[in-house]
Structures are given as C-alpha cells and as structure tokens.
C-alpha positions in Angstrom: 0.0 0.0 0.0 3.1 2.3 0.8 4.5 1.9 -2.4 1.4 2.4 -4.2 0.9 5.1 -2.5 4.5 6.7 -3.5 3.6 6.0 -6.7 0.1 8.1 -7.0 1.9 10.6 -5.6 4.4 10.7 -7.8 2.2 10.9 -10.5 0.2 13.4 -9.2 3.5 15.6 -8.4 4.1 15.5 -12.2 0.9 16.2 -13.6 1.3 19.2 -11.2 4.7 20.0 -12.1 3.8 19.9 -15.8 0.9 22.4 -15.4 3.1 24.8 -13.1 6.2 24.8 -15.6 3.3 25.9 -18.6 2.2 28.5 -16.5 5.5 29.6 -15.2 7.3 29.8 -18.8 4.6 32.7 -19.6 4.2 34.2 -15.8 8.3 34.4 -14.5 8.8 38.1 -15.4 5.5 39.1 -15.3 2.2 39.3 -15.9 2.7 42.5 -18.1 6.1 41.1 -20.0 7.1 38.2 -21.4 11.0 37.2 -21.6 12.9 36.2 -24.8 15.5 33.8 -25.3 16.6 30.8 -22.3 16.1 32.5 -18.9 19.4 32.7 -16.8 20.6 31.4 -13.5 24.1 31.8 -11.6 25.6 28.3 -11.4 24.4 26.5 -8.1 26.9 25.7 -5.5 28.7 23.0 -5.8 27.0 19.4 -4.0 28.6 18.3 -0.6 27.7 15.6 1.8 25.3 17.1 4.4 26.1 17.0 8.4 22.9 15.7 9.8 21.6 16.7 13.3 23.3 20.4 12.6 22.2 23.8 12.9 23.2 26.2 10.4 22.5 29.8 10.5 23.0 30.5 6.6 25.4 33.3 5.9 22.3 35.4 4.4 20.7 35.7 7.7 23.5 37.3 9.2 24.1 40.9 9.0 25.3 42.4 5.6 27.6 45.2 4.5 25.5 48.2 3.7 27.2 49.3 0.7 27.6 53.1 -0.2 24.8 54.6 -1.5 22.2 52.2 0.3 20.9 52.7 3.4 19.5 49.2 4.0 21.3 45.7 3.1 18.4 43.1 4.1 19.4 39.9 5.7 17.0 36.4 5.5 15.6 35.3 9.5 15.9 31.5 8.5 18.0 29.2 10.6 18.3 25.1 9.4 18.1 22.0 11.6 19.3 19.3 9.2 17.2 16.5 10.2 19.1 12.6 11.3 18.4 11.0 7.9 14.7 11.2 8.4 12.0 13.0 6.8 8.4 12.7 7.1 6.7 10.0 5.9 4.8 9.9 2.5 1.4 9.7 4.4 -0.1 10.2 7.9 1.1 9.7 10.0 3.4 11.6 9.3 6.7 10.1 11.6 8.2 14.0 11.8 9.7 13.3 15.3 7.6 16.1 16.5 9.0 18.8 14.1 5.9 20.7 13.1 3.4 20.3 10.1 0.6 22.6 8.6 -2.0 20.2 10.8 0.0 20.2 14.3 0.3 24.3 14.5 -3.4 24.6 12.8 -4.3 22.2 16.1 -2.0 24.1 18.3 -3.6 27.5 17.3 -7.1 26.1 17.7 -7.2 27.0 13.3 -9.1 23.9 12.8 -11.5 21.7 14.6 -9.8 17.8 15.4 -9.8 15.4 18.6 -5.7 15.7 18.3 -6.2 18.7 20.8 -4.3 19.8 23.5 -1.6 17.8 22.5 -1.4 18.5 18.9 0.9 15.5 18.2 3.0 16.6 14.8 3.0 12.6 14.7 -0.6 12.1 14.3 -2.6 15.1 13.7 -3.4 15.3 10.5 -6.1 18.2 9.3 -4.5 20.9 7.7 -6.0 24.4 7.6 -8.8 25.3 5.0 -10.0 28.5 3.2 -8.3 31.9 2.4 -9.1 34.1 -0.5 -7.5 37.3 -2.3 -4.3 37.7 -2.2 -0.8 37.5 -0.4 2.5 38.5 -2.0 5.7 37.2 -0.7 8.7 40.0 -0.8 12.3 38.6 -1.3 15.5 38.7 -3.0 16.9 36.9 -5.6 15.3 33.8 -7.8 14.2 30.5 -6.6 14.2 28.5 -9.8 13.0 25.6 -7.8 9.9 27.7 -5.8 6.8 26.1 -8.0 7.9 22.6 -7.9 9.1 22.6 -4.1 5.2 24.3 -3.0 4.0 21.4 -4.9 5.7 18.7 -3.2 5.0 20.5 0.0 1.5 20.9 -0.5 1.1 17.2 -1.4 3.0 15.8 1.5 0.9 17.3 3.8 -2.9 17.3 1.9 -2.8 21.0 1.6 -5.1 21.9 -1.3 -2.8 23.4 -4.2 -5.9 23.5 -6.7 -4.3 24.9 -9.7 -1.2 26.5 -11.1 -2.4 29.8 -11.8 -2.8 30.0 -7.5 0.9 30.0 -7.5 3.3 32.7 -9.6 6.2 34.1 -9.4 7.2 37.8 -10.6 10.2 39.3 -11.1 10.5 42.8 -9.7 12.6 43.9 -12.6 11.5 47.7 -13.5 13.5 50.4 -15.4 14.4 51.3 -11.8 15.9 47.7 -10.5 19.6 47.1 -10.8 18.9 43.3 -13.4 16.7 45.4 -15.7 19.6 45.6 -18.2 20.7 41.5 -18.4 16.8 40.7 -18.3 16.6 38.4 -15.2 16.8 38.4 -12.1 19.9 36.1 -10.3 19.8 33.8 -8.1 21.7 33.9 -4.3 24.8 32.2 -4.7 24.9 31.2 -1.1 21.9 29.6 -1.6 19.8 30.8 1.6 17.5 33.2 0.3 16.1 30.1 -2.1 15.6 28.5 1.6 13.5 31.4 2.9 11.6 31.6 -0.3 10.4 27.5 0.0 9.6 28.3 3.1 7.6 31.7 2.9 5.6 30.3 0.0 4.8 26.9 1.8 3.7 28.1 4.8 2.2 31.3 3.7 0.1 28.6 1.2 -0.3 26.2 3.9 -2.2 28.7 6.3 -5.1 30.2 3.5 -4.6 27.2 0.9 -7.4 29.4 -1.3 -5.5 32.7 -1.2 -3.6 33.5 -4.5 0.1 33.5 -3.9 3.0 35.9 -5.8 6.5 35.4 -5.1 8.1 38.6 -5.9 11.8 38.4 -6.6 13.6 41.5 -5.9 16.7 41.3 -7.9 19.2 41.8 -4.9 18.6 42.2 -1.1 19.7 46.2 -1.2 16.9 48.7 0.2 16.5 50.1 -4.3 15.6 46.8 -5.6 13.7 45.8 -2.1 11.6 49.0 -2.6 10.5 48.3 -6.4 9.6 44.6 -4.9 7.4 46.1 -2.3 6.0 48.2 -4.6 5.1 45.6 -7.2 3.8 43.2 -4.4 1.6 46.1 -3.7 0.1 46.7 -7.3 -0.3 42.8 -7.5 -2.2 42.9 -4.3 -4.7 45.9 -5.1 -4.7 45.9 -8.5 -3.9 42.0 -9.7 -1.3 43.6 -12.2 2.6 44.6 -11.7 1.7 47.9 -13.4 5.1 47.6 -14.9 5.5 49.1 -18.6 6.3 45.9 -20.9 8.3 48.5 -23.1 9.9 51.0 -20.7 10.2 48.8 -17.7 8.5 51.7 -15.7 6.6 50.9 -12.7 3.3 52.7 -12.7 0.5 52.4 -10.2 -2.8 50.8 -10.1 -5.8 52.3 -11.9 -7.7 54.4 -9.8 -10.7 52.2 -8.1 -8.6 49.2 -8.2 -9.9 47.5 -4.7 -8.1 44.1 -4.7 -7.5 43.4 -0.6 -4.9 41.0 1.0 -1.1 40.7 2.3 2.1 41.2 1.8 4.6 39.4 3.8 8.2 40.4 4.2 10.8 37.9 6.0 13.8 40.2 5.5 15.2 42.6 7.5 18.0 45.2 8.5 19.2 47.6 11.2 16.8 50.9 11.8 18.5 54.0 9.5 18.0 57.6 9.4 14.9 58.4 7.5 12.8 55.5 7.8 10.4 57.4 8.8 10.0 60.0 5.9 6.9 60.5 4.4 7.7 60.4 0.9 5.0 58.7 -1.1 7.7 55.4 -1.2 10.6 57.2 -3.7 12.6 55.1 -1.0 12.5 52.3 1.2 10.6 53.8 4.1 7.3 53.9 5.9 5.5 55.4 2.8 5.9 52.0 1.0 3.5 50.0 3.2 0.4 52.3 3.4 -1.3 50.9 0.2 -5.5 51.1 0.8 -6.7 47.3 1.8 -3.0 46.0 2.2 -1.7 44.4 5.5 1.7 44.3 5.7 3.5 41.2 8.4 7.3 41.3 8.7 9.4 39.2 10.7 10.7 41.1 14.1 14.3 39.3 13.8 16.6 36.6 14.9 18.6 38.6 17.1 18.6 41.2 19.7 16.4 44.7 18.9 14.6 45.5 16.1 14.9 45.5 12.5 13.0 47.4 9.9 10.7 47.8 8.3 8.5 45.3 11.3 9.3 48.0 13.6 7.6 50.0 10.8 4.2 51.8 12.4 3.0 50.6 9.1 3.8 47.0 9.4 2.6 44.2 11.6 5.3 42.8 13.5 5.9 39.0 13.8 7.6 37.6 17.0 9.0 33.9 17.9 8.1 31.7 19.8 9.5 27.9 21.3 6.8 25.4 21.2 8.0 22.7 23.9 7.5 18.7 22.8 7.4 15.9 24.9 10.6 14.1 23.9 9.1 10.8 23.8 5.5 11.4 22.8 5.8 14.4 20.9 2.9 15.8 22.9 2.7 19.7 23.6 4.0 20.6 26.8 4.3 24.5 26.8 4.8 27.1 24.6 7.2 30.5 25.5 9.0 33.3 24.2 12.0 32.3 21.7 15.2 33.5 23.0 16.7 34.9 20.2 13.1 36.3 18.9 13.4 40.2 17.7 11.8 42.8 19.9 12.0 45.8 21.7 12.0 49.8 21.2 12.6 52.1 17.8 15.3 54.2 18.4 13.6 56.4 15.7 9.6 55.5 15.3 7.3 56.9 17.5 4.6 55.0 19.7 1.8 54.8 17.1 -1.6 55.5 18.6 -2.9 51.8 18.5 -0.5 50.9 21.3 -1.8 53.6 23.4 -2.7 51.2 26.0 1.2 49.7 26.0 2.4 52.7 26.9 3.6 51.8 29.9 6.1 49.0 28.4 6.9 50.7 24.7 7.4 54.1 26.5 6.9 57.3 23.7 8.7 54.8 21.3 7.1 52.0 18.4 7.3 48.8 20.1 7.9 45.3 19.2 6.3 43.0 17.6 3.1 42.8 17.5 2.0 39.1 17.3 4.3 35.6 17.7 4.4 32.3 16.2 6.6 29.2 16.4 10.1 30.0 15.7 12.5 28.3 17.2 14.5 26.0 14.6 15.0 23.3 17.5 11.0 23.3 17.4 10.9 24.3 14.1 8.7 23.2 10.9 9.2 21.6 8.0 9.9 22.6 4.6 10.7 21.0 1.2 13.5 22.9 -0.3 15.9 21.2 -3.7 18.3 24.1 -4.0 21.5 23.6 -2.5 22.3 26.3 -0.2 26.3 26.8 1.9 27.9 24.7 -0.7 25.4 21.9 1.2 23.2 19.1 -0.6 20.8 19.2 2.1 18.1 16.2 2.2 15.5 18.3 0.2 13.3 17.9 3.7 13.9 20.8 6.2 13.6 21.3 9.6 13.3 25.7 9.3 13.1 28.2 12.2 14.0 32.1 12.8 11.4 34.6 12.6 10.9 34.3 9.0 8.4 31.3 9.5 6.2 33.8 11.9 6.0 36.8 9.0 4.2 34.2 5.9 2.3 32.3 8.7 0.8 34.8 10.3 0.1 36.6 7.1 -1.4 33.3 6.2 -3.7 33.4 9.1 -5.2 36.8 8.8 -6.0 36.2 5.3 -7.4 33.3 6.1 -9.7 35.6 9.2 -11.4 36.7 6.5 -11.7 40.4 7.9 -9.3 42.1 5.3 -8.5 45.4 7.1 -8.3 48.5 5.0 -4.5 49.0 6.5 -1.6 47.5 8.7 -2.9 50.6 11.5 -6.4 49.1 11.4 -5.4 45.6 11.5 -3.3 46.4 14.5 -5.8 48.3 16.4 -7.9 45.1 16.0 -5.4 43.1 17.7 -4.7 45.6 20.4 -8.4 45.8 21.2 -8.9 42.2 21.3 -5.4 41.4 22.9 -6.8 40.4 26.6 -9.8 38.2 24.5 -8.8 34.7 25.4 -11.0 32.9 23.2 -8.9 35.5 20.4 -5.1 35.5 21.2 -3.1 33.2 24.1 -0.9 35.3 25.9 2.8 33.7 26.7 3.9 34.1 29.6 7.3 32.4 30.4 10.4 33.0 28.7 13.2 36.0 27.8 14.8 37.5 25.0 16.3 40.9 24.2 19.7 42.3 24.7 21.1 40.8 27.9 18.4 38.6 27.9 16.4 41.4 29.9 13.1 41.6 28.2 10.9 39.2 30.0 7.1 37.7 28.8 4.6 38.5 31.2 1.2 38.6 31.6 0.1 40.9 28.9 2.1 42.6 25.8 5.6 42.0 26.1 8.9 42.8 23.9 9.2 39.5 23.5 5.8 38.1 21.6 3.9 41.0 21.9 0.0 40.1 22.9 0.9 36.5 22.7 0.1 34.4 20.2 -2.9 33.9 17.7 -6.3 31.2 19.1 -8.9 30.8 16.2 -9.4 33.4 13.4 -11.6 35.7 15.7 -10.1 39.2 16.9 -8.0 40.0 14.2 
C-alpha cells in the first residue's frame, strides 16, 4: 500500500509539475512582460555531503555590509536543523519526530477543529488548515528556480489543497528602476539561503489560507533600491492583480484608480533601523511610505537577534515575533509554549509610539514597540519545509527542519488572510489586535520566557517585547 501510495503521488506531483512549468514559462517576469530567449541562473553551488543533526544559520541571515549609497542591506531570519536522515513520511502519519506540520500548528492554534487537541501530536494530527481568498504577495530577493515545484511537493506531502497552477506565480521585480533590468533576469543567491526562505515563505504562507492567490516577488538583490521596487510591485499585485510595470519602458506605474483588490504582503527580511525611515515620501525610497497601500496588510518578521529591525518595527507593518513550542521528547505531545530567545523585539530608536498601542504605553514608553503578534520560531522546534536548492555549498536532504522569525512573517500573514476580515490598513489591523489582545478565546498570551539584549526583556502577563500580545487562538479578533 506504501509503495502504491508513492507511486500516486508521484504521478500526481508530475501532472502538477507539468501544469506549473506551462504557466510559469509565460508568468516568470510578469504578468505584463514576457521574456525572450533561455532564462538565466548563476551556477548552483557545488554538491557536498550534508552534516545531519546540525544547525546552520546560513550566511544570508547574518548581518550584511551596507554598501555606499544604500541605506539598507536586508538579511533572511531562516535558521536550518538538518534533520538525522529522516523526513516525514509519504502519508499520515506523518513520523516528523515532533517537528511541526501545517495540521500540528493549525491544532496548536485552535485554526481547525480535530480530537488531536491539547496535545497537537505533529506525529498524528493530520487536518490541515482550510479556506483563504484574495491575495498575499511574498517580498524577497533573488530567484528560486526551484519555488513552483518545491510548494508542490509541500503541498502534497501534507494534503494542503494546491488547486491549480495559476494560485501559485512568481514575478520578477525587474523595472526600469531595479539594478537586473539591463541582463533581463533576475539572479539567483549564490549562497543559496535566500532560495531557503523563499520555499519556506511560500509553503507556509500557502499552507495557512490554501485558497489565497500566492505571488512570489523576486527583488533582484537584497539592497533597500531593488527591495523598494519589490514592495511596490507586491503592492500593485495585491490591489490591483497587475505589476503595473510598462512591458516596453520597464516603468513601474500604479494601479488604476478604483482598483480594490484586498490581502497581504509578507516580508521575512530585515536590516538595522536607519536615518529616514520614517519620511513621508510617497515610497521614492525604502521607508514607511511603502506600506500604506488602501486594503493591504503588511507582516514582517521582528528578527533573529537582539532589537529590532526594519521595516517590522515600521508603524506601518505588523510585527511577527517567535516563539518555542516545547515537545514531549518521547511522545511528541505539547508541553508549553514560551518566548523564543533569540526572537526580535524591543523599542525604535527612531519611530514613535503609534496610537494603536496607546494602552502599552507603559512597556513601549513614547517609542514604536515590538512585535506585535508571535508564532513558532524556534529551529529546534521548528517546521518543515521541502526545499531542492543547495544552499552553503550543502546538498541538504530536500526535507527541512526551518526556524527564525521568517516562519512567523508568511504564517501569520497566512492566518489573517485566512480571518477573512481584510482590514483597509496594517494601522487598522493592528488596532484590532490591540483591542482584542486580553480576548482569550482571540489570542493566548505567553507568559514564560526572555529575550532581548542581555536577555532582559521578559514575557509577562500581557504585551511583552518578546511576543507582543501572545500568540494567535482561532481566526476571531483580528
């Protein structure tokens, strides 16, 4: 039965394949352009044994060189457990060793109704999350030529619908104003680790509202110019279903007045606060301006280290938080779940306290705090995700074991799509979650833990600057 079943799916994962690759040879620059001649990629790394049972903290998700000129070089929030040799199995139950799935975190955060509950065994729990609609675009750097076959997989491992290959595109953010508009494609990372946050910002984002359309938006490099013109794209995708981007000129123009298209646009990738971040200047940079689009919601992920990072400590921006959910060793049942150590929060040096977390005050002081909302982020309880690009020089096993706070940013954006409310802004969908943060039956508040500099922030009953009002319980609230 195992082996037929390895078989279906295999054939199943190729009809799948087969329809994305049609789609994708007319859709990979954009909707608005079409590309001539053989698409280009650098040459992958080269293929090395991999060091099971190791945590790697890919050289893209540390801090990077600002070069002159730029005011922002943006940095992944992945970190990679490379699993023993195993991977999860090609049915339920799934045998993950208690490393999460789209089923045990939709039990854990009460997304879907099942008898698995409390315990939410990763194991044995096996109904993923349902529903979504609209739109979320993913911002990141670089190309992932393996993106539309890895969501596949993904999606079929863990019986998360995936109902058509027009659900799933990718765009190239490559305008007049982006630095690959002159060699006609956009590069891929030679290290490899921004192809790892993309698999897993499209899987989970997918595996969250499995209805929503998804857009991958590949900024041609990770600098704050080519970052902006993503975000921007991502935005016109979002409200107006288009990139808006001139198929002659390569100009990027905006969306037709009463364009009304509502959704998300989640951003994984981060940097250290700057001077000017918060200018009001209609987005001609990277600043607050660029995430004020009418019926957008913007989630990024608060960080992997110490402080903050922008643009979640953005006013603008819904800030995503980690957190450790503790496993029974042996059982794999849920014990606890608490702040992640090395989760990013704390105070702007340079925002002020936006008015929706008036009633913080007393713990964000006159200053933007952070974040806003957690979800699971630690890598040693971390989630799984099907990746096939070689990233460090590594072969890894193609299965994952992902953390940092890049899982929180897609998931959560995931999650509100999937709430159905579709706020007119990032400020109104915040002031829903600050209203509703003491709601039980809307958001679990964490209590236990620390992170921060010196370890000195603490969670405590209520927001904290280390998950914010907790984490999410049902769609309700936000």
């Amino acid at each position: 039965m195992k082996q037929l079943y390895k078989f279906s799916i295999a054939v199943l994962t190729a009809l799948v394949l087969v329809g994305m690759a049609q789609a994708m040879s007319a859709q990979e620059a954009t909707p608005d352009q079409s590309t001539s001649g053989t698409e280009q990629y650098n040459v992958n790394p080269a293929h090395y044994p991999s060091a099971p049972g190791t945590l790697i903290i890919p050289s893209s998700s540390l801090p990077q060189a600002v070069p002159a000129g730029h005011r922002l070089a943006a940095h992944t929030n992945v970190r990679v457990f490379l699993p023993h040799g195993f991977s999860p199995d090609e049915a339920p139950p799934f045998s993950g060793y208690a490393y999460e799935t789209p089923a045990s975190l939709a039990c854990h955060y009460g997304l879907v109704s099942t008898t698995a509950a409390p315990s939410c065994n990763p194991n044995s729990t096996t109904v993923p999350p349902t529903g979504g609609s609209k739109t979320i675009a993913i911002v990141d750097a670089y190309d992932d030529p393996a993106a539309s076959g890895d969501l596949a997989w993904f999606s079929l491992q863990f019986g998360v619908p995936l109902t058509s290959s027009s659900q799933f595109q990718v765009i190239w953010a490559m305008t007049a104003d982006s630095s690959c508009s002159s060699a006609g494609y956009v590069p891929t990372d030679p290290t490899g680790g921004w192809e790892v946050e993309e698999s897993l910002d499209i899987e989970w984002s997918h595996a969250m509202a499995p209805a929503a359309k998804i857009y991958l938006v590949e900024a041609c490099s990770n600098y704050d110019s080519d970052l902006q013109q993503a975000v921007l794209v991502a935005s016109n995708l979002v409200q107006c279903g288009s990139t808006e981007i001139n198929p002659t000129t390569g100009v990027l123009g905006k969306c037709p007045v009463g364009s009304a298209g509502k959704g998300e646009v989640s951003i994984s990738w981060g940097g250290g606060e700057f001077a000017g971040e918060n200018t009001a200047n209609s987005c001609a940079s990277l600043n607050d301006s660029c995430f004020v689009t009418p019926g957008i919601v913007y989630v990024a992920s608060s960080g992997d280290s110490p402080g903050v990072e922008y643009p979640s400590v953005s006013p603008n921006v819904v800030s995503a938080g980690g957190t450790t959910v503790r496993r029974n060793p042996s059982t794999g049942n849920f014990l606890a779940e608490a702040a992640w150590v090395s989760g990013g929060g704390g105070q702007s040096a340079i925002e002020a306290r936006p008015t929706y977390q008036s009633s913080v005050s007393a713990i964000v002081g006159a200053w933007r705090g952070v974040p806003d909302l957690s979800f699971d982020s630690d890598p040693n309880t971390g989630v799984w995700v099907y990746d096939t690009f070689p990233a460090e020089g590594v072969e890894y096993y193609e299965w994952l074991i992902v953390g940092g706070t890049s899982v929180a940013a897609p998931s959560l954006a995931g999650i509100i799509n999937r709430a159905g409310a579709f706020a007119a802004s990032s400020s109104a969908e915040l002031t829903t979650i600050y209203t509703n943060k003491a709601v039980t039956t809307d958001f679990t508040d964490i209590t236990n833990g620390f992170c921060g500099p010196y370890m000195g922030f603490t969670a405590g009953t209520g927001y904290d600057l280390c998950t914010g009002v907790g984490v999410t319980k049902g769609y309700t609230g936000k």
